[in-house]
Each structure stands twice: as structure tokens, then as C-alpha cells.
C-alpha positions as CSV (number, residue, x, y, z in Angstrom):
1,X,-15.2,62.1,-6.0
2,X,-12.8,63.0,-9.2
3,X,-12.7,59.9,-11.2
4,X,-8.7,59.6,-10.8
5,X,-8.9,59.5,-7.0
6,X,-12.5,56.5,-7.2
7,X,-10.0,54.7,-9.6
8,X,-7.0,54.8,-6.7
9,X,-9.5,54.2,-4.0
10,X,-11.4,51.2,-5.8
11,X,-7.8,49.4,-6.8
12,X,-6.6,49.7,-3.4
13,X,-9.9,47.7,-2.2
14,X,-9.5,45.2,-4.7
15,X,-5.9,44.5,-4.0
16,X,-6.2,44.4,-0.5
17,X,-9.2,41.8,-1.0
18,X,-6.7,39.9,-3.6
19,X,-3.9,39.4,-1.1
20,X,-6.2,38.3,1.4
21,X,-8.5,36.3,-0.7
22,X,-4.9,34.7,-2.7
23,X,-3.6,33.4,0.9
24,X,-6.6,32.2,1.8
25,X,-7.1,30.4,-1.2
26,X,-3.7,28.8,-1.8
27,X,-4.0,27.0,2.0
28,X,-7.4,26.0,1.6
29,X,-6.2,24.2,-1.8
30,X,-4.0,22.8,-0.4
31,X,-6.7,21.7,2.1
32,X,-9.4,20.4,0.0
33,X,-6.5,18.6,-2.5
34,X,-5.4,16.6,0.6
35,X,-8.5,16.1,2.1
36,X,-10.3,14.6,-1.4
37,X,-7.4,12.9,-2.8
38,X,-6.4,13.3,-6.2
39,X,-9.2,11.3,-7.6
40,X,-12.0,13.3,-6.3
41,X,-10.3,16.3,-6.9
42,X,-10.4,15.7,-10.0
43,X,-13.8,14.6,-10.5
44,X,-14.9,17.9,-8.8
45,X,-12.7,20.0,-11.2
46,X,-14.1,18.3,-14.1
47,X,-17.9,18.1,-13.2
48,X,-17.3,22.3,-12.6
49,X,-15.9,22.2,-16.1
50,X,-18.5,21.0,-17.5
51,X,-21.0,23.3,-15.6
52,X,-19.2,26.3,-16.7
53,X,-19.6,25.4,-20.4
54,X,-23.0,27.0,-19.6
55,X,-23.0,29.0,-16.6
56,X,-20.5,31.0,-18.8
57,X,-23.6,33.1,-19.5
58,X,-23.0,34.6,-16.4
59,X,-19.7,36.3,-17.9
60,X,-21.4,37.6,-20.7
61,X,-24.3,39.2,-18.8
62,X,-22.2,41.0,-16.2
63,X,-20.6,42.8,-19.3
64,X,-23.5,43.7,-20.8
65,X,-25.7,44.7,-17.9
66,X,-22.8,46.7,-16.8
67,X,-22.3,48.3,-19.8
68,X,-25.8,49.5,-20.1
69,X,-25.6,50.9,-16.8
70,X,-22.4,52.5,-17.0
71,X,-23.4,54.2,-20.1
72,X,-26.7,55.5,-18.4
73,X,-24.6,56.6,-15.6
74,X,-22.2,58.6,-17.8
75,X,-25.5,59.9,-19.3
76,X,-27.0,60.7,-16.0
77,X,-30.4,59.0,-16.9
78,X,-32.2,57.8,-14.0
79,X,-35.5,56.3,-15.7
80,X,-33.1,54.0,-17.8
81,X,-31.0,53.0,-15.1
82,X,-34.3,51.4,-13.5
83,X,-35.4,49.4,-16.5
84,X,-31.8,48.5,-17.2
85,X,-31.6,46.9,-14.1
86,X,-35.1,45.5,-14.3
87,X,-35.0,44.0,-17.6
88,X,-31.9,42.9,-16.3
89,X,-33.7,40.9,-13.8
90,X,-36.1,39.3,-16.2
91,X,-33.4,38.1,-18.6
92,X,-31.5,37.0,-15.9
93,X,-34.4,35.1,-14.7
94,X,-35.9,33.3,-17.7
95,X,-31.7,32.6,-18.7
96,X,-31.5,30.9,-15.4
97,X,-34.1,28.8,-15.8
98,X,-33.3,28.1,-19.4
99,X,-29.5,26.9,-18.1
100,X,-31.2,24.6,-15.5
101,X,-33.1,22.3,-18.2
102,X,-30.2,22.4,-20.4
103,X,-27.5,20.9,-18.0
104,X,-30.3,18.3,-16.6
105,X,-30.3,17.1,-20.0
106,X,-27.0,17.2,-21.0
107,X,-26.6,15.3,-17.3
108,X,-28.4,12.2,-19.1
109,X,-25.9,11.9,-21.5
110,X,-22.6,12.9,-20.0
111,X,-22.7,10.3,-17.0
112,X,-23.4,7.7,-19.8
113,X,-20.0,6.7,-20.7
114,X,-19.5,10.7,-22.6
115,X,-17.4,11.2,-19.4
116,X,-14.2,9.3,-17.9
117,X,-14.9,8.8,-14.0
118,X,-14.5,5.6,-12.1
119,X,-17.4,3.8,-12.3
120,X,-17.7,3.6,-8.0
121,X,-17.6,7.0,-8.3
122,X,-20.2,7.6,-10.8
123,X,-23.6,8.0,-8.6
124,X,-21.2,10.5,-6.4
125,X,-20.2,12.5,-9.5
126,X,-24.5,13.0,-10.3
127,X,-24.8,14.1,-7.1
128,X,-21.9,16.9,-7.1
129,X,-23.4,17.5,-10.6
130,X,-27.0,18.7,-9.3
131,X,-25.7,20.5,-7.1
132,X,-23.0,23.1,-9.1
133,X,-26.7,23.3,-11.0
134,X,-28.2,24.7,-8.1
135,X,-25.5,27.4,-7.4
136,X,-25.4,28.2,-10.7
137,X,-29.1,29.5,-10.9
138,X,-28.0,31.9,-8.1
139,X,-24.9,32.5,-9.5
140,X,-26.5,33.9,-13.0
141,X,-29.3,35.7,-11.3
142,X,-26.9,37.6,-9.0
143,X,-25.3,39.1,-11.5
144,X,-27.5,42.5,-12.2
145,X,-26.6,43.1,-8.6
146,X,-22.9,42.7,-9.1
147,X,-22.9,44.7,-12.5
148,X,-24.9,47.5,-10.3
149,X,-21.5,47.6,-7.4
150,X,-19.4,47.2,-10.6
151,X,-21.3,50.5,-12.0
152,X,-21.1,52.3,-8.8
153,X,-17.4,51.8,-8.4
154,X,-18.1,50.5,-5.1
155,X,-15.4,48.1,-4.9
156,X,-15.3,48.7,-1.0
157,X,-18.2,46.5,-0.9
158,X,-17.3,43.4,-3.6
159,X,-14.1,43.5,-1.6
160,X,-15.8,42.4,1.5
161,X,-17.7,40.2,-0.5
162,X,-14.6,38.4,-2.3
163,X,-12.9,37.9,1.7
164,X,-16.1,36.7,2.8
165,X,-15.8,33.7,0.6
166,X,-12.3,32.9,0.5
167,X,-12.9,33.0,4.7
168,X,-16.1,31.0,4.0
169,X,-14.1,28.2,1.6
170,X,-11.4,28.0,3.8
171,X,-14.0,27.3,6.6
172,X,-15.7,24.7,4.5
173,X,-11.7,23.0,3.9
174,X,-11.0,22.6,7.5
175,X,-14.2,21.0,7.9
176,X,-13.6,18.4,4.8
177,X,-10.5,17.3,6.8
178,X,-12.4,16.8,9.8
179,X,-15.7,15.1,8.2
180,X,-16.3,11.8,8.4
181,X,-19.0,11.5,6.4
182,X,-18.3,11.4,1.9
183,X,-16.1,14.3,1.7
184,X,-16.7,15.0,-1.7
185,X,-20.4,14.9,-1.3
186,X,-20.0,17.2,1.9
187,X,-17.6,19.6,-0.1
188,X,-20.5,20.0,-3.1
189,X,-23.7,20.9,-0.3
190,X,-21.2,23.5,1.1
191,X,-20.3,25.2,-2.1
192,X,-23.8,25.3,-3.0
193,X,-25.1,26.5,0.1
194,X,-22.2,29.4,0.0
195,X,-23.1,30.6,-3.1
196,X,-26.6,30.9,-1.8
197,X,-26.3,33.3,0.9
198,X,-23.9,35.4,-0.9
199,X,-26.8,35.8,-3.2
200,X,-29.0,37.1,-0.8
201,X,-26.5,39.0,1.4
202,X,-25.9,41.4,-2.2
203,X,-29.7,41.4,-3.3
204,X,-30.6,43.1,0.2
205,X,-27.7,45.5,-0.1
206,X,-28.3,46.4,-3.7
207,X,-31.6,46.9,-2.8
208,X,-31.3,48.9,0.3
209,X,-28.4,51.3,-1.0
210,X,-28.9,52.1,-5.2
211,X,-32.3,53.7,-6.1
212,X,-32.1,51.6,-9.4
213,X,-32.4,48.4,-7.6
214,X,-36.3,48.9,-7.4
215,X,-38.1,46.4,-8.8
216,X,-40.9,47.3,-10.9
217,X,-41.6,45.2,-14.2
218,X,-44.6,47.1,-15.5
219,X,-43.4,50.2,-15.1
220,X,-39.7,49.9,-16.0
221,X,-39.6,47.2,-18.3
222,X,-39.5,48.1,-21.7
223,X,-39.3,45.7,-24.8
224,X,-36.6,47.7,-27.1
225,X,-34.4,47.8,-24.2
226,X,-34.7,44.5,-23.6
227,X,-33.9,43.3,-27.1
228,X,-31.3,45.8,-27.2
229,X,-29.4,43.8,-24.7
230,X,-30.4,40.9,-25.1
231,X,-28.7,41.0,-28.5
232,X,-26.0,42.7,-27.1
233,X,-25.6,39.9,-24.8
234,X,-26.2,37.2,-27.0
235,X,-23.0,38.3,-28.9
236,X,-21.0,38.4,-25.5
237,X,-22.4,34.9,-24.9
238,X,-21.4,33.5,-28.3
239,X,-17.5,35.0,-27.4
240,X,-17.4,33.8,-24.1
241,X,-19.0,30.7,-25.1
242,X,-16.3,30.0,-27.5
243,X,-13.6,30.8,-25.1
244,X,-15.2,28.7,-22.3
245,X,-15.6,25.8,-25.0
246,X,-11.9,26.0,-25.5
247,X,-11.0,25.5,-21.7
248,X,-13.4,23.4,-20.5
249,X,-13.7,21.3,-24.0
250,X,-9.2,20.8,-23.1
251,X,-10.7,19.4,-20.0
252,X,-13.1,16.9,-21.4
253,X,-10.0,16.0,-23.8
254,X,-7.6,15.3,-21.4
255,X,-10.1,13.5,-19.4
256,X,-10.7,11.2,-22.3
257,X,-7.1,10.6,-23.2
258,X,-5.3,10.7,-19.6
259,X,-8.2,10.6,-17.1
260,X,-9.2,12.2,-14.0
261,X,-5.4,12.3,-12.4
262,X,-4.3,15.0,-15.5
263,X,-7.8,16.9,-14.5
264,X,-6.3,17.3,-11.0
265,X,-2.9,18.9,-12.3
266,X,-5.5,21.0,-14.7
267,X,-7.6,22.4,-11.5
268,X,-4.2,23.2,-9.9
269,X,-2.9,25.2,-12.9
270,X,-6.2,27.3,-13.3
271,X,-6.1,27.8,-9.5
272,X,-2.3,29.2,-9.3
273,X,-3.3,31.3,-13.2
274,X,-7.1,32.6,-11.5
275,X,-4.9,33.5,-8.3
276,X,-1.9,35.8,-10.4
277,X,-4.9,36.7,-12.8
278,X,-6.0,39.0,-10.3
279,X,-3.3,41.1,-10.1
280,X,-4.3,42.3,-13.6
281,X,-8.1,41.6,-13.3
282,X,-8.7,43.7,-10.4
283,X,-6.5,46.7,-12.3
284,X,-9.3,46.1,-15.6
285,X,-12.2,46.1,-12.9
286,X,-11.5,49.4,-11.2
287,X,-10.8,51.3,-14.5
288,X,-13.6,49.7,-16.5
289,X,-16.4,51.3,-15.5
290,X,-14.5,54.7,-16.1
291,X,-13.9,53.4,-19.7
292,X,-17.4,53.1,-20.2
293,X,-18.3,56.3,-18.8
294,X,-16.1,58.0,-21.1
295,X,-17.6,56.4,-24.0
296,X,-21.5,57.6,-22.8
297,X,-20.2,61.0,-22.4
298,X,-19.0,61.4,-25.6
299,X,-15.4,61.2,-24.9
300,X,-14.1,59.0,-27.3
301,X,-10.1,59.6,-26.8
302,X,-9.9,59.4,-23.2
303,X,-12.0,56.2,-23.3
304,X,-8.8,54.9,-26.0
305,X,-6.3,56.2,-23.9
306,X,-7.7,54.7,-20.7
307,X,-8.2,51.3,-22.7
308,X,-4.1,51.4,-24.4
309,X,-3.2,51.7,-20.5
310,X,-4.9,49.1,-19.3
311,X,-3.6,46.6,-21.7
312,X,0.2,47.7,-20.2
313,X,-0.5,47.6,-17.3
314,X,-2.6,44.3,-17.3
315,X,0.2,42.5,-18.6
316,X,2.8,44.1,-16.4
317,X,0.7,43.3,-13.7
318,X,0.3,39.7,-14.1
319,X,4.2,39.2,-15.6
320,X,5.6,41.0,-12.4
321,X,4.7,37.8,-10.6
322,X,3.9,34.9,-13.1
323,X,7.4,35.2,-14.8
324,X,9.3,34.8,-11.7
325,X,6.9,32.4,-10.0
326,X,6.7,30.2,-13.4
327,X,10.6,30.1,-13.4
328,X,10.3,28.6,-9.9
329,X,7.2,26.5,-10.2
330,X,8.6,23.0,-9.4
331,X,9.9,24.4,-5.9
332,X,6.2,26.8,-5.6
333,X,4.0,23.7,-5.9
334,X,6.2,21.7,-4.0
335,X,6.2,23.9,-0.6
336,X,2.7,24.9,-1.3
337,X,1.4,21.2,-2.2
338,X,2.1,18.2,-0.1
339,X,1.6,16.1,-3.2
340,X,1.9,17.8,-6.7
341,X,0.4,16.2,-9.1
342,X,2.0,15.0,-12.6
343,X,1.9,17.3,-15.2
344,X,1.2,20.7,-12.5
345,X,4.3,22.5,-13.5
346,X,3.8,22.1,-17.4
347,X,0.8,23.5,-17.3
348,X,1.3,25.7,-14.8
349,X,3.8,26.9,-16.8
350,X,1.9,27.0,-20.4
351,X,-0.9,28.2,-19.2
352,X,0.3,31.6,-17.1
353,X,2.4,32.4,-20.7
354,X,-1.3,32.1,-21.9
355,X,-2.4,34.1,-20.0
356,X,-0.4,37.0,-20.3
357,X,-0.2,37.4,-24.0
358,X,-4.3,37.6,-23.4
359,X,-3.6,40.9,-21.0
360,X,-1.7,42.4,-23.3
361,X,-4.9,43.5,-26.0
362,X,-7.2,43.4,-23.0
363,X,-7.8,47.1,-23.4
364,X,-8.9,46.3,-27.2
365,X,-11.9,44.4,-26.1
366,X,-13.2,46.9,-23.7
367,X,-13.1,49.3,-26.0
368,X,-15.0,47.6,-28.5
369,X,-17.2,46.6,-25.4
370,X,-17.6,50.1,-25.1
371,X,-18.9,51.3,-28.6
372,X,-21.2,48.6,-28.8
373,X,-20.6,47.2,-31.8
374,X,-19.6,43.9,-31.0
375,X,-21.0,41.5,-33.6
376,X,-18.5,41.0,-36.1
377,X,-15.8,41.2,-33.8
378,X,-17.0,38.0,-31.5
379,X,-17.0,36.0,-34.9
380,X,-14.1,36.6,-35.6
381,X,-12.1,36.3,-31.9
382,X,-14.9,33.1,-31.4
383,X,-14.5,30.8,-34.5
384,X,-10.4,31.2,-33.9
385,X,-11.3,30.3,-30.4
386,X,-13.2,27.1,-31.5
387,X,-10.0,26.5,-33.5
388,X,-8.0,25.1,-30.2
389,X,-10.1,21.9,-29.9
390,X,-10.0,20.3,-33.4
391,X,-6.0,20.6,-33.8
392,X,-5.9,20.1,-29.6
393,X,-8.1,16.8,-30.8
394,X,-5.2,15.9,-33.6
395,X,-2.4,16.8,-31.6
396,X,-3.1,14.1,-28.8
397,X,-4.6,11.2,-31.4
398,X,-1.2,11.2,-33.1
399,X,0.2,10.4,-29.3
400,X,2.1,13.6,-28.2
401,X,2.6,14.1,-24.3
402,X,-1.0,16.1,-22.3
403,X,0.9,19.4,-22.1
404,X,1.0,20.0,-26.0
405,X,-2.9,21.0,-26.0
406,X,-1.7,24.2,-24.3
407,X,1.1,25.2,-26.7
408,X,-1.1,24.7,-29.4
409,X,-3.9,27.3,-27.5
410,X,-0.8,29.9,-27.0
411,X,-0.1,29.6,-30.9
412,X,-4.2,30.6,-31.7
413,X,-4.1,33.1,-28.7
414,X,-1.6,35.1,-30.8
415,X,-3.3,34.8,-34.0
416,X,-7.0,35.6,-31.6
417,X,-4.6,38.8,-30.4
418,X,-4.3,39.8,-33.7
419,X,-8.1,39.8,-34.5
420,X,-8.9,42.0,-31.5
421,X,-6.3,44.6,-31.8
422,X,-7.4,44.9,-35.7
423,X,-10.9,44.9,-34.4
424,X,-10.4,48.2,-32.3
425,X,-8.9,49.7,-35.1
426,X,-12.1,49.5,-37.3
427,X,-14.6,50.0,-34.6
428,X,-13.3,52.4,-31.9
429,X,-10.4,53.7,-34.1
430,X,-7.4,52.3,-32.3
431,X,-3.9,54.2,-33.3
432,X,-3.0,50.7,-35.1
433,X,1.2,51.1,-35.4
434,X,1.2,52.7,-32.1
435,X,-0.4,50.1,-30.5
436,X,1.7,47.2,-31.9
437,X,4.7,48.7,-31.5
438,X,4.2,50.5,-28.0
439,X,2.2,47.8,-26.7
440,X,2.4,44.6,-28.1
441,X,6.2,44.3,-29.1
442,X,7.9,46.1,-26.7
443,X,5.7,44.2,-23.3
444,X,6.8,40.5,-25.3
445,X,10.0,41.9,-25.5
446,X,10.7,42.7,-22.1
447,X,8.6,39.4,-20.7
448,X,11.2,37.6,-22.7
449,X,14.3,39.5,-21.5
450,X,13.4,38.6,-18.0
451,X,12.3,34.8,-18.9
452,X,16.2,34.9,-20.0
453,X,17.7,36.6,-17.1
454,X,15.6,33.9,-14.9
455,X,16.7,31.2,-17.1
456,X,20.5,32.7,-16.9
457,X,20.2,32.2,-12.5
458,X,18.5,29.0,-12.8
459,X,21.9,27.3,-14.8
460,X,24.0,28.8,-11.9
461,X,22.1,28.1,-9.0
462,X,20.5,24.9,-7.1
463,X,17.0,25.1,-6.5
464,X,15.8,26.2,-3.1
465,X,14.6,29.7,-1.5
466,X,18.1,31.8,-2.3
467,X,17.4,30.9,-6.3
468,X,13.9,31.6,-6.2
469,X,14.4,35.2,-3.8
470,X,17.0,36.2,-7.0
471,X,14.7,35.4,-9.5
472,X,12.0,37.3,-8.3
473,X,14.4,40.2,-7.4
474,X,16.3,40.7,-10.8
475,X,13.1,39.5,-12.9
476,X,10.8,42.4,-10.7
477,X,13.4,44.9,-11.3
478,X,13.5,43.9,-14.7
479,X,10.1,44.3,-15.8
480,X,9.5,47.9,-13.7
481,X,12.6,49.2,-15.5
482,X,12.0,48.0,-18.9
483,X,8.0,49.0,-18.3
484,X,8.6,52.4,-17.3
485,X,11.6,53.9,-19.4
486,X,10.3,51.7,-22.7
487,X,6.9,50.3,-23.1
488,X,5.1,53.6,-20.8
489,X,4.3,56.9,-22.6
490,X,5.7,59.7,-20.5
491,X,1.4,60.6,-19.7
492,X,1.0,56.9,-18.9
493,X,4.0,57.5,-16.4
494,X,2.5,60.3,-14.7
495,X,-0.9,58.7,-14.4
496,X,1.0,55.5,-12.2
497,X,2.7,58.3,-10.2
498,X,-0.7,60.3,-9.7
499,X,-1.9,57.0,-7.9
500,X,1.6,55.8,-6.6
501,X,1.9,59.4,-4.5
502,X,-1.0,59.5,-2.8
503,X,-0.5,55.9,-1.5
504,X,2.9,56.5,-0.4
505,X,2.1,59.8,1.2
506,X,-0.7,58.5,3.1
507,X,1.8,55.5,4.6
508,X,4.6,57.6,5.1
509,X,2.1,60.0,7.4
510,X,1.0,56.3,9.7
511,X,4.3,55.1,10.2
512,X,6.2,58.7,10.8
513,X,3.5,60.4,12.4
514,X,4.5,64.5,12.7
């Protein structure tokens, strides 16, 4: 299949798992919120903080391990393929394990007063606490198989996957409001358990359908490899360990200054920015792995190209619905939530602006993923990072309001922006100017023509559904005009209409048949 039409095919999986998967997930929220309370939601969302300041490791490995076998792929080299994916196996194993003893000890100290739960709550909170440990073993050895669909393009199958377990959560939700028996308790053994037999449901696949899934450590295991990307890795871990130590150490800090019932507005902002997140993240996924390719086959300009686009179009992607949305977030959380918690629509707010000056030098980091030589640059992007939580710290000492943690991260997020773009200068040889300009300015520019358009209705209209229908209409429009006539190259144009056509065509053929 010609790499243009896998990219078309794999986005149209992902999205139509992300619509499904984004439904599902915003009622069973809404679900589990009102079936724990506000309390226990917000112990569960702060234990799972705390897990993920180490089972970040399972970030990092999926972009290494798919690297390596992307590049072998654009190479066409079967024997490496295998002992990619088999020294993949043992890192992934002895990591695992490593993770496990780690977060058993850190357990000893954090439920000793390092954390701010109710104390009746306390022996529950342990509980839930073992067992995010337990899926996150499986969790961090699944990934070699997930970087191996990721590889393949075979986003047919992590589509199924993803509606699986939203179908599966929201199964688990209904039967929280049902239970009788410690919901919270209930709600951690399910989760666990899930993540458990999606683990073996894509080892048995992997296994059955890609000739490198073979396991065979003598044979394919070699030791240069293995260092290879294991030090590959280890820089990928430091990166995403700094960014994970920024989110989940805001947690931790506004758990010790404002307690459990700001972790609860916290988990609902992260669940409405992972939710728009994949409008973007799926885009990155399907046209990743061709990226990659590019680089192994020694195509160095259409990997820049391909890596200039999808910064555009990630942060097009994600403002198309996160400006209007955060315009309106007061009257989305309160149809969506039956109780919204204090503080949701601040951060809610704060943290999808975030998030879209991140997509916008997305692209710059895969391309530097690509070349290889990543060291220097996760310094750099990491110790600016680490930067949030020290002036986060100062910021809520000297008595300013919760939300003013996440201003301060958007400030180093456009300094950490900086750092990456520079960064794919030096190493890939980004065109600097044309990427600040082209990229950079012009998608701020017109984010912040359509924040002012939205702001304009808001003065002249009451809140409700006619409001919120305008501003997504004239903030939509906005962005797809501006996008296409000013921050799109007239190639970048013809690339959206090579997959737009196709799509159309093949609709306009179901629903007027002859």
C-alpha cells in the first residue's frame, strides 16, 4: 500500500476509535465521579499520579522500541527486527521488575504523612496503590507489542483495542453505581484486572500475525543492540521523566496546599485535555511511523517536511475544538457533570492553552526522535521542565489562588518550545526562520484571533446552547480559514486534499449510490 493511502487509512481508524472511545469516556466519567464522590475521586486520581511518576517509562520505551523498529523496517532488515523486538522484551522485563520495587518502597514513605488523604481513607488508598502497581508491570511489558502495531501501521487493530477499553471502563462504571461493596476498592481490582487481559489479548496477536514477534533470546539477543537502546531509551526516560515530574509533582502540590477536592477538579481537567488531545495525537501516531521510515531510508527532507506538517496540523487539530469548547467550559462541565467541582473550568481552561502551544513544535521532537541524537536535546527540554515545580512551589507559599501553578507551566512551555525548535535546527537541520514564522507565529496568531472572536459572542450573548453552537461555528470557520489560506504551504494544502478526496468520494458513492 503507497504510504499516502496507509497514512489515510490508519487516521481514519484512529479517529473513528477516538469518537467512540471520547463518548464513551465522557459518560463513564461522569459515572465513576458520581459513583465515588469527590473525595475518592480524588484520592484515585492522585494515587495514579503518583504511579505514573514511574510507569512513565512506559512512554519512553514505546518511542524507542518503535523507533528501532521502524528504522529496521525502512531498512528492510529482518534479523534486526527480531532482536529489536527481543531485546525489547528483556529490557522491558528487568525495567518492570525494577519499577515494582521502587514504588513498594516509595509506598512506605508516601502513606506516612508525604501524602494528604483522610486518615479513614488511608488503609483504602494502600490498597488502590498495590494494585495501579500491578497493572503497571503489564502495562510496561506490553509495550514492545504495541510499538510492533505502531510499526506496522496497523492502526485497524489498536483501534479495536482503544474501543475495547473505553466499552470495558464504561462496563466497570455502571457496575461502581450498582456495587454495594467499597466502590473505590472495587473500581482499583477492575482496572487492574482490565489492563491484564488487554495484555494478553495483544501478546497472542503480536505473536500470531508479525514474524518478529518470535521469541528467541539466544539467538536474537545481542548486547550492542541492547545498549544501543537502552541508552537511547534512558535519554527518552530522563525527558519524559521530567515532564511527568512536572504534572504529577503539580498534583502532589496542590494536594499539599488545597487537598484532595482540587485533585478532583485536576483529574477532570486532564480527562477533558487527554479526550481533545486525541484529535491531534492520533494525527502524530498515523504519520509517525512514516517519519521514521523516511529517516532509515535515507530521506532526510521528506522526513522534515512530514515533521513541519504535523506540528500544523497537531495544533490545528486540537484548537479546532479546545478553543471553542474552552470558551464554553462552565456550560460543557455543567451538562456533562452533575456536580463540577471547584476550580474544573480554570484549569480546564489553563491547561488545554497548554496543551496546544505543546502541538505546535510537536513535529521538532520527532524529528530529533528520528536522527537519534537525542542527548543533549532532553537536557535541555528536561531541566526547563523541572523548572515548573520550584517557582509552581513559590508561587502558592506566597498565597496565590491553585490555578496560578498552570500559568506559570504555560510561561516555561514557551520558553521549553523554544529549546526544541532550536534543537531541530542543529540536529536534523530544521529551516529555522521558516519554521517560526510559518509555524509558530502565524498558528498563535490565529488561536488568538478566534479566542477574540469567541470572547466578542460571549459579551453579547447569555450562556446556554445558541452561544455555545456560535462559538463553535464562527471559531471552526475561523481556524480552517486562517489555517489553510495563511499558516499552510500550498504542498501542505494539497497533501490535506489528497486525504480529504478520497474520504469524501468514498461517502458520496454510499449515500448516492449510481
Amino acid at each position: 500500500m503507497q504510504p499516502a493511502k496507509r497514512v489515510i487509512k490508519n487516521t481514519g481508524f484512529l479517529y473513528g476509535k477516538m469518537f467512540i472511545t471520547i463518548l464513551i469516556s465522557l459518560y463513564s466519567t461522569r459515572l465513576i465521579l458520581s459513583a465515588l464522590g469527590e473525595v475518592d475521586y480524588g484520592i484515585f486520581t492522585l494515587i495514579g499520579g503518583v504511579i505514573s511518576m514511574l510507569s512513565f517509562i512506559n512512554g519512553a520505551m514505546i518511542i524507542a522500541t518503535q523507533r528501532y523498529l521502524s528504522i529496521s523496517l525502512g531498512a528492510e532488515e529482518e534479523f534486526r527486527l527480531k532482536s529489536v523486538f527481543n531485546s525489547s522484551i528483556v529490557l522491558h522485563l528487568i525495567i518492570s521488575l525494577i519499577i515494582v520495587i521502587v514504588l513498594e518502597i516509595a509506598g512506605i514513605f508516601l502513606f506516612n504523612g508525604a501524602l494528604n488523604i483522610p486518615a479513614e481513607r488511608i488503609p483504602t488508598a494502600k490498597i488502590i496503590y498495590h494494585l495501579m502497581i500491578v497493572s503497571t508491570f503489564f502495562s510496561i511489558n506490553a509495550v514492545p507489542y504495541y510499538a510492533s502495531i505502531n510499526s506496522h501501521e496497523n492502526m485497524f487493530v489498536d483501534a479495536l483495542l482503544g474501543i475495547f477499553e473505553s466499552v470495558s471502563k464504561l462496563g466497570i462504571a455502571i457496575w461502581l453505581i450498582y456495587s454495594r461493596v467499597d466502590k473505590l476498592i472495587l473500581y482499583g481490582v477492575l482496572m487492574a484486572g482490565l489492563t491484564i487481559i488487554i495484555r494478553i489479548i495483544i501478546s497472542i496477536y503480536c505473536h500470531r500475525k508479525y514474524a518478529e514477534c518470535t521469541i528467541n533470546f539466544r539467538k536474537y539477543v545481542q548486547k550492542d543492540l541492547l545498549k544501543e537502546m537502552l541508552a537511547f531509551a534512558g535519554w527518552n526516560v530522563f525527558g519524559l521523566f521530567c515532564s511527568v515530574l512536572k504534572s504529577q509533582g503539580l498534583a502532589i502540590l496542590l494536594n499539599v496546599f488545597f487537598g484532595v477536592i482540587v485533585n478532583a477538579a485536576y483529574g477532570i481537567a486532564n480527562q477533558v485535555n487527554s479526550n481533545l488531545n486525541a484529535f491531534s495525537t492520533n494525527m502524530i501516531r498515523a504519520v509517525m511511523p512514516q517519519i521514521t521510515k523516511s529517516e532509515g531510508s535515507g530521506n532526510r527532507k521528506r522526513m522534515l517536511s512530514l515533521s513541519m506538517f504535523a506540528s500544523k496540523m497537531s495544533f490545528f487539530l486540537l484548537a479546532f475544538f479546545a478553543i471553542p469548547i474552552a470558551s464554553e467550559m462552565h456550560f460543557v462541565l455543567s451538562i456533562w457533570l452533575k456536580t463540577v467541582p471547584e476550580n474544573a473550568v480554570i484549569f480546564c481552561q489553563l491547561i488545554l492553552i497548554l496543551s496546544m502551544l505543546y502541538q505546535i513544535t510537536v513535529g521538532t521532537m520527532a524529528s530529533v526522535t528520528s536522527v537519534g541524537d537525542i542527548k543533549s536535546f532532553q537536557i535541555a527540554v528536561g531541566a526547563v521542565e523541572i523548572f515548573n515545580l520550584p517557582f509552581a512551589f513559590l508561587l502558592v507559599k506566597i498565597g496565590l489562588p491553585a490555578y496560578i501553578v498552570f500559568v506559570n507551566s504555560i510561561f516555561w512551555e514557551l520558553v521549553a518550545g523554544s529549546i526544541r525548535t532550536w534543537y531541530a535546527h542543529k540536529i536534523a537541520g530544521l529551516d529555522l526562520r521558516e519554521f517560526i514564522v510559518r509555524t509558530w507565529l502565524l498558528s498563535i496568531t490565529t488561536g488568538i484571533i478566534a479566542v477574540i472572536l469567541a470572547t466578542m459572542i460571549r459579551f453579547v450573548l447569555h450562556e446556554g446552547f445558541v452561544r455555545a453552537i456560535l462559538v463553535g461555528i464562527t471559531t471552526s470557520t475561523t481556524l480552517v480559514l486562517l489555517g489553510k489560506y495563511l499558516v499552510l504551504s500550498e504542498e501542505e494544502n494539497k497533501k490535506i486534499t489528497e486525504i480529504v478526496n478520497p474520504v469524501l468520494n468514498n461517502m458520496k458513492k454510499k449515500l448516492l449510490p449510481g
